[in-house]
N, CA, C and O atoms as a GROMACS GRO file, in nm:
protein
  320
    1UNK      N    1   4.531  -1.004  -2.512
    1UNK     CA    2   4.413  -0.927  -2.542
    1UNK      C    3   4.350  -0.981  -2.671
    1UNK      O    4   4.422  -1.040  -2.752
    2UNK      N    5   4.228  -0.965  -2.692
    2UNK     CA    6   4.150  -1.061  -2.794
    2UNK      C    7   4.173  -0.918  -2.897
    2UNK      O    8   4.188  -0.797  -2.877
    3UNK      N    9   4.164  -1.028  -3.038
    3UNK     CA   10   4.212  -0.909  -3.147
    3UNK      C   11   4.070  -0.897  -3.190
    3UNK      O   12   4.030  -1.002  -3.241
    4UNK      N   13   3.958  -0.778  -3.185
    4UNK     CA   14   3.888  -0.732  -3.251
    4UNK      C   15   3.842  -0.735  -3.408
    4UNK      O   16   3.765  -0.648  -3.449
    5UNK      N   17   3.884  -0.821  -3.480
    5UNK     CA   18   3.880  -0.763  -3.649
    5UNK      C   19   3.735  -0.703  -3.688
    5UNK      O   20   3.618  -0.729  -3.664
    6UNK      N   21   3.807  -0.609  -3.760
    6UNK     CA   22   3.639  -0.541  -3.851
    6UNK      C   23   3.554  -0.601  -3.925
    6UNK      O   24   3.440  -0.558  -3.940
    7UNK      N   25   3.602  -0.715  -3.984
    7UNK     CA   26   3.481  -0.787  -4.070
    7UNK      C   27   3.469  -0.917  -4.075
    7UNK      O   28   3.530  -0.997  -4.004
    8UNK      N   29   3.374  -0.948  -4.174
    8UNK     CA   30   3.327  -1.092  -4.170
    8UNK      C   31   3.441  -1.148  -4.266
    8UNK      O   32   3.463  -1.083  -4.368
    9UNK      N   33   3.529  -1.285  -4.236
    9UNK     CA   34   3.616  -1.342  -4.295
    9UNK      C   35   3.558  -1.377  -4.439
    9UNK      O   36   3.625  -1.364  -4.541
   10UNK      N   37   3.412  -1.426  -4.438
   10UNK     CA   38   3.295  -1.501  -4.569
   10UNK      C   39   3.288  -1.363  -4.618
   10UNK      O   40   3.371  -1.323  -4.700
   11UNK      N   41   3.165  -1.266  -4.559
   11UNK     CA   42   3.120  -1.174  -4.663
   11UNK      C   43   3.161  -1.037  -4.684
   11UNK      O   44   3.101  -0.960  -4.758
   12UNK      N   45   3.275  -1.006  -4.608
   12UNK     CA   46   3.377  -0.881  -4.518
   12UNK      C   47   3.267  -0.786  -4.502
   12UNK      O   48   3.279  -0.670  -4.541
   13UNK      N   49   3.127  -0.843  -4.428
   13UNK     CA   50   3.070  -0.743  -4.396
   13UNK      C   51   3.143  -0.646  -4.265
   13UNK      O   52   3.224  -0.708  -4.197
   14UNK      N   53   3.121  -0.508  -4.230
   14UNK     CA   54   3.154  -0.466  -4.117
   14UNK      C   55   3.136  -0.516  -4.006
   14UNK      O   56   3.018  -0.548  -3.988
   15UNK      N   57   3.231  -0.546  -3.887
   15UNK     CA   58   3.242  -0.563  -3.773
   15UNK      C   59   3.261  -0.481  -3.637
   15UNK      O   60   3.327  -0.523  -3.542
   16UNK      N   61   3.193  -0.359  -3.642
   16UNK     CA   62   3.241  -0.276  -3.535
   16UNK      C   63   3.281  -0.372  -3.410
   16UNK      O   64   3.277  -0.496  -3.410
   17UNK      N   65   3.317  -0.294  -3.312
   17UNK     CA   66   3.384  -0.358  -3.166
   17UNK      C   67   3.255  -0.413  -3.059
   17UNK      O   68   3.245  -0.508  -2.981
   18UNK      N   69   3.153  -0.288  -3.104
   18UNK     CA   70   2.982  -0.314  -3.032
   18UNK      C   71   2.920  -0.389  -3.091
   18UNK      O   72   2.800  -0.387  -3.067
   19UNK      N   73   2.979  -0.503  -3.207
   19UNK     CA   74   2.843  -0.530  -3.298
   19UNK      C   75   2.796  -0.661  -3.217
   19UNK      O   76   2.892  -0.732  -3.185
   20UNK      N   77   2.703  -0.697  -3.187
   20UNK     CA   78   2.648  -0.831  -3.138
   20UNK      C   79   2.655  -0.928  -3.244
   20UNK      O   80   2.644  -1.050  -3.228
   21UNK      N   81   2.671  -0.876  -3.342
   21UNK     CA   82   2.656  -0.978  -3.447
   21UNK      C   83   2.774  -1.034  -3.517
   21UNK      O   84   2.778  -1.082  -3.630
   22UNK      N   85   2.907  -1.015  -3.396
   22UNK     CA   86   3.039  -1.095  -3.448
   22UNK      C   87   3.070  -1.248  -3.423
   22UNK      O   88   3.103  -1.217  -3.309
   23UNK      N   89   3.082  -1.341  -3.425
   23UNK     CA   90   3.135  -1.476  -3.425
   23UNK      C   91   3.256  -1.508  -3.415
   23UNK      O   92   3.330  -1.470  -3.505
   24UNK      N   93   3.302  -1.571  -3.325
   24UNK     CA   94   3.495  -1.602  -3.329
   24UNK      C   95   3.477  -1.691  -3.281
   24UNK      O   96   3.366  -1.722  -3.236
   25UNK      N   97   3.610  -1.783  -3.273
   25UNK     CA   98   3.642  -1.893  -3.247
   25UNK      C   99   3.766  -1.893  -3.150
   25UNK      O  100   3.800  -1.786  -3.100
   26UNK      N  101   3.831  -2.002  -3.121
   26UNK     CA  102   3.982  -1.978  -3.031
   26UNK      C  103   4.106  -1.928  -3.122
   26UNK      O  104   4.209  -1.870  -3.087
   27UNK      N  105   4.080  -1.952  -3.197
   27UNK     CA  106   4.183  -1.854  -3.311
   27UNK      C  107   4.210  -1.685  -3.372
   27UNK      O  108   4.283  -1.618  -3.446
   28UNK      N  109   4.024  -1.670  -3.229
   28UNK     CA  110   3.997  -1.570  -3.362
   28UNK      C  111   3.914  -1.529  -3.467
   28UNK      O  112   3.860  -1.419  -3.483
   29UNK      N  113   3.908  -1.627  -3.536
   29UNK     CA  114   3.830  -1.608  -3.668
   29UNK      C  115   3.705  -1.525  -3.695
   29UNK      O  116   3.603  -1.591  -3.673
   30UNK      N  117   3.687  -1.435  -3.724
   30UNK     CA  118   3.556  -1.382  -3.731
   30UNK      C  119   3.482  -1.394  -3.812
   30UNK      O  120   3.537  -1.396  -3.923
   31UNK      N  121   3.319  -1.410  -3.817
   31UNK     CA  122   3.235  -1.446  -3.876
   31UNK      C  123   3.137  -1.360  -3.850
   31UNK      O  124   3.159  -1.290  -3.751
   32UNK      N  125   3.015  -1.338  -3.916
   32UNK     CA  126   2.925  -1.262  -3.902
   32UNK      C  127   2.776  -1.347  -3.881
   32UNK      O  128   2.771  -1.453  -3.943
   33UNK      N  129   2.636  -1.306  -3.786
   33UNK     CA  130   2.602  -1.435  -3.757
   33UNK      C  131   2.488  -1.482  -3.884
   33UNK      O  132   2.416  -1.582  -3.886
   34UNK      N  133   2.498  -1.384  -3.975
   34UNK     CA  134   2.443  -1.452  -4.144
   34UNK      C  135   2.471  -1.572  -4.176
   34UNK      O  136   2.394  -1.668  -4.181
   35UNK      N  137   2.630  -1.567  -4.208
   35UNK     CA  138   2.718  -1.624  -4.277
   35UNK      C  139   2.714  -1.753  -4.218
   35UNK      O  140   2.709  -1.862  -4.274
   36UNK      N  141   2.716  -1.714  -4.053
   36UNK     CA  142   2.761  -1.850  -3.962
   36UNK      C  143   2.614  -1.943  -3.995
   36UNK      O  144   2.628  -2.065  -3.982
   37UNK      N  145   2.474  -1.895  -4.036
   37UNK     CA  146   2.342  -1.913  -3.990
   37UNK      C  147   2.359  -1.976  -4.153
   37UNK      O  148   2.316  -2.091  -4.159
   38UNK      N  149   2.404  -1.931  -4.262
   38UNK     CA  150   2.371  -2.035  -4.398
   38UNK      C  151   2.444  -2.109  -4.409
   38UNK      O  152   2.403  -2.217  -4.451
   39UNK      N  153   2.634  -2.094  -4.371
   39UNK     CA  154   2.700  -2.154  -4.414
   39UNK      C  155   2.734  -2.261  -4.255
   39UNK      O  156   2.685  -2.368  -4.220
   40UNK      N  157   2.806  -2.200  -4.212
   40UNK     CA  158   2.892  -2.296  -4.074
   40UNK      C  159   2.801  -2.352  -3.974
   40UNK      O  160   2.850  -2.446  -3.912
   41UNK      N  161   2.708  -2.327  -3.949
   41UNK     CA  162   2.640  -2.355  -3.831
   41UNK      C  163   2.688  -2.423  -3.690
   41UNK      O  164   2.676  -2.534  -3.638
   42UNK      N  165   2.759  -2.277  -3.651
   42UNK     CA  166   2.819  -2.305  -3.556
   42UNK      C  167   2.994  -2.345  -3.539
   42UNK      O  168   3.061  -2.334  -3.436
   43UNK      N  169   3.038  -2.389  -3.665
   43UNK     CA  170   3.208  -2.426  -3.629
   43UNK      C  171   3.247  -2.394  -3.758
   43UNK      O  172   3.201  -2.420  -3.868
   44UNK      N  173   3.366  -2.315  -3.709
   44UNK     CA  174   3.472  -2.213  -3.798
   44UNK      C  175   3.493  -2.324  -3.932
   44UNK      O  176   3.496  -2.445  -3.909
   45UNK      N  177   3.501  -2.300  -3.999
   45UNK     CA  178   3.564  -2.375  -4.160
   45UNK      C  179   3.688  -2.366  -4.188
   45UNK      O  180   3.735  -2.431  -4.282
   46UNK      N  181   3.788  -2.255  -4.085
   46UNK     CA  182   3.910  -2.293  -4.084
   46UNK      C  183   4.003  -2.393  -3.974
   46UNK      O  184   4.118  -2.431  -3.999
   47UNK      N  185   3.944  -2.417  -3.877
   47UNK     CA  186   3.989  -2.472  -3.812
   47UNK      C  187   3.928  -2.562  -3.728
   47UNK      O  188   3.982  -2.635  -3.645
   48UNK      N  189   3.778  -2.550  -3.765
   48UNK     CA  190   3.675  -2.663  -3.718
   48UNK      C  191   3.640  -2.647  -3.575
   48UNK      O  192   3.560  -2.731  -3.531
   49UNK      N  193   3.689  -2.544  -3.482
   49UNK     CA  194   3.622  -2.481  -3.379
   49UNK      C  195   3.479  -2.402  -3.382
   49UNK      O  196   3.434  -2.352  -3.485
   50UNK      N  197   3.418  -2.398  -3.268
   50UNK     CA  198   3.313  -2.336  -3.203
   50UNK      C  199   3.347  -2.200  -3.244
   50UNK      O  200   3.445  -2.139  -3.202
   51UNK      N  201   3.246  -2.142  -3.345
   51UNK     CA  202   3.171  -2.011  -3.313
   51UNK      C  203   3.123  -1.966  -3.219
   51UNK      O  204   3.006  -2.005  -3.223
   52UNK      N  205   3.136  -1.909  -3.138
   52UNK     CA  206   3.104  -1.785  -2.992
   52UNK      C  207   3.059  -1.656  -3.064
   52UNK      O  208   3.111  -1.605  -3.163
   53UNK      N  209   2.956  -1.618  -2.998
   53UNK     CA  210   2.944  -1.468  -2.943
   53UNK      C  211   3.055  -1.400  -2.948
   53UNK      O  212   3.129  -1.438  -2.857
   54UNK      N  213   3.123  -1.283  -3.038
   54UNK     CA  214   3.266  -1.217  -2.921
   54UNK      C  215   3.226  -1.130  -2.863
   54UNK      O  216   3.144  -1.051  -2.911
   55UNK      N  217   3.271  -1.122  -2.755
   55UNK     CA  218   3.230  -0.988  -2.684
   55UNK      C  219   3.277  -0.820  -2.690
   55UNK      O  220   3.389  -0.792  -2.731
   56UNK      N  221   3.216  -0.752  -2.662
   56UNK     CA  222   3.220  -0.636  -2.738
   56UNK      C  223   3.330  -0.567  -2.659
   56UNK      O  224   3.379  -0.632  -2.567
   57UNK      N  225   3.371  -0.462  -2.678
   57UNK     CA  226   3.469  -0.375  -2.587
   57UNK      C  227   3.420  -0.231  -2.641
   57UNK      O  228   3.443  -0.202  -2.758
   58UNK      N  229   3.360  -0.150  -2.563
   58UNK     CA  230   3.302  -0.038  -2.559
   58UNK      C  231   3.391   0.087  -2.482
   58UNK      O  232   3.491   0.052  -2.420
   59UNK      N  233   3.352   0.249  -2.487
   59UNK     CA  234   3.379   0.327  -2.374
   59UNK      C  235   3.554   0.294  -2.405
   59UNK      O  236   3.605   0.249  -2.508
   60UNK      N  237   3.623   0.336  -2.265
   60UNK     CA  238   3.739   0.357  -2.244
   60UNK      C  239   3.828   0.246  -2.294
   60UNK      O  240   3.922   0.255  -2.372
   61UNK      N  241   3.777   0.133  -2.229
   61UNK     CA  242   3.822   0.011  -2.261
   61UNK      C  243   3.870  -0.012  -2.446
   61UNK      O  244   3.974  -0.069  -2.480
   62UNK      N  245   3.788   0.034  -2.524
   62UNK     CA  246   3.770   0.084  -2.653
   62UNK      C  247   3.910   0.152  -2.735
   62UNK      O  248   3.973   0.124  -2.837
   63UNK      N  249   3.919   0.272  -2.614
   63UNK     CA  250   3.997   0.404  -2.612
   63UNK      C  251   4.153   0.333  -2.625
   63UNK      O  252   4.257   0.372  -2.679
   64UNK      N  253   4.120   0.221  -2.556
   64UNK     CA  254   4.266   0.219  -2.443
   64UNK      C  255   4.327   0.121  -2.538
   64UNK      O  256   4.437   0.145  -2.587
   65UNK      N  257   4.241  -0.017  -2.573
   65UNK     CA  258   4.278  -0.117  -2.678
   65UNK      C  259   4.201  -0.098  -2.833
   65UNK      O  260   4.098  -0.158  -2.864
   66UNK      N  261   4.251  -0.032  -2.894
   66UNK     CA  262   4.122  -0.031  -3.006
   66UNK      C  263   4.127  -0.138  -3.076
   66UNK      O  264   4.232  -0.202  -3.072
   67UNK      N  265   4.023  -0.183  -3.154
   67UNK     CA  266   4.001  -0.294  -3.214
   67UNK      C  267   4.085  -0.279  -3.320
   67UNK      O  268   4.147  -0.173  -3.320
   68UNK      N  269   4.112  -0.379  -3.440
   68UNK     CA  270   4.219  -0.436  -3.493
   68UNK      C  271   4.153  -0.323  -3.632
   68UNK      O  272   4.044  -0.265  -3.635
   69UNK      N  273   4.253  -0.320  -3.724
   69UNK     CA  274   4.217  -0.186  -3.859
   69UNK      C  275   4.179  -0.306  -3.983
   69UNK      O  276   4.088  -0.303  -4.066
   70UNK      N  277   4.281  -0.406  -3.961
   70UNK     CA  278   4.350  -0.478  -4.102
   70UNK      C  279   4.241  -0.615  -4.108
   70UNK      O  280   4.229  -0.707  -4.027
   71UNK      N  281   4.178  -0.594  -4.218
   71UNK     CA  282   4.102  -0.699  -4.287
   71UNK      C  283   4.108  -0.831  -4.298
   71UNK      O  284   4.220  -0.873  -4.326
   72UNK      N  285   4.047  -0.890  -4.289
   72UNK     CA  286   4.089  -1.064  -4.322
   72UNK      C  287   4.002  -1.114  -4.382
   72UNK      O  288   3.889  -1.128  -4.335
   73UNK      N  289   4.045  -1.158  -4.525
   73UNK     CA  290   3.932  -1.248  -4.607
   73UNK      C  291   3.981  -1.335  -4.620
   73UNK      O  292   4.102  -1.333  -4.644
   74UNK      N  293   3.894  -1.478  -4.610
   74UNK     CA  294   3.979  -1.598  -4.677
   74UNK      C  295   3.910  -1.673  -4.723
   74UNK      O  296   3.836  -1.723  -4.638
   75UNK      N  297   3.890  -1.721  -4.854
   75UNK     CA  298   3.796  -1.778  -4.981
   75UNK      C  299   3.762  -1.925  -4.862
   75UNK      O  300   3.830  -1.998  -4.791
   76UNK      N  301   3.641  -1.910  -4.892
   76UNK     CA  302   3.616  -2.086  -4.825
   76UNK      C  303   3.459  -2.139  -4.967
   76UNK      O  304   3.403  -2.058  -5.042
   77UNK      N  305   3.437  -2.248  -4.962
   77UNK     CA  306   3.333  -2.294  -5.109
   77UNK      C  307   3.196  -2.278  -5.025
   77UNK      O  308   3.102  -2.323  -5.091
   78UNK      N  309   3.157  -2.231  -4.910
   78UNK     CA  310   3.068  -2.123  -4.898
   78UNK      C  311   2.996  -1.993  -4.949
   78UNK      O  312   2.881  -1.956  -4.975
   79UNK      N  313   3.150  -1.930  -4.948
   79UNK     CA  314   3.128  -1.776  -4.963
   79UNK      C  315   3.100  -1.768  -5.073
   79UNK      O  316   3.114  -1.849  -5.165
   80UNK      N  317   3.030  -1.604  -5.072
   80UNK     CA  318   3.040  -1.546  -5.230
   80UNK      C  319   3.159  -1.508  -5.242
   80UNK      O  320   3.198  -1.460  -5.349
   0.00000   0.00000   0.00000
């Protein structure tokens, strides 16, 4: 099951589970599509994969797997 995280890895903005505006990669990684739009354009800075769309998980589906609680920041010479 894909792990949901709440925020942006760069600016730990919020990530709800509905947000259209999350970014991941095959690892995972989440990004927000700001961050991805000044800094990455398009491929993760940790592992040099493709930024995607993630897809959302809404409703029951939601209920049943909830998205992930625990934060992830990780300094890259991008970020603030």
């Amino acid at each position: 099951m894909l792990e949901l995280r709440p925020n942006c890895e760069c600016c730990d903005r919020d990530l709800p589970a509905d947000s259209p505006d999350a970014l991941i990669c095959s690892f995972e990684c989440t990004f927000c599509r700001p961050c991805n739009e000044r800094h990455f354009q398009g491929q993760c800075p940790n592992c040099g994969g493709q930024l995607v769309i993630r897809p959302t998980r809404t409703g029951k589906a939601l209920a049943n797997n909830p998205a992930a609680t625990q934060r992830v920041n990780k300094p890259h010479a991008a970020c603030p």
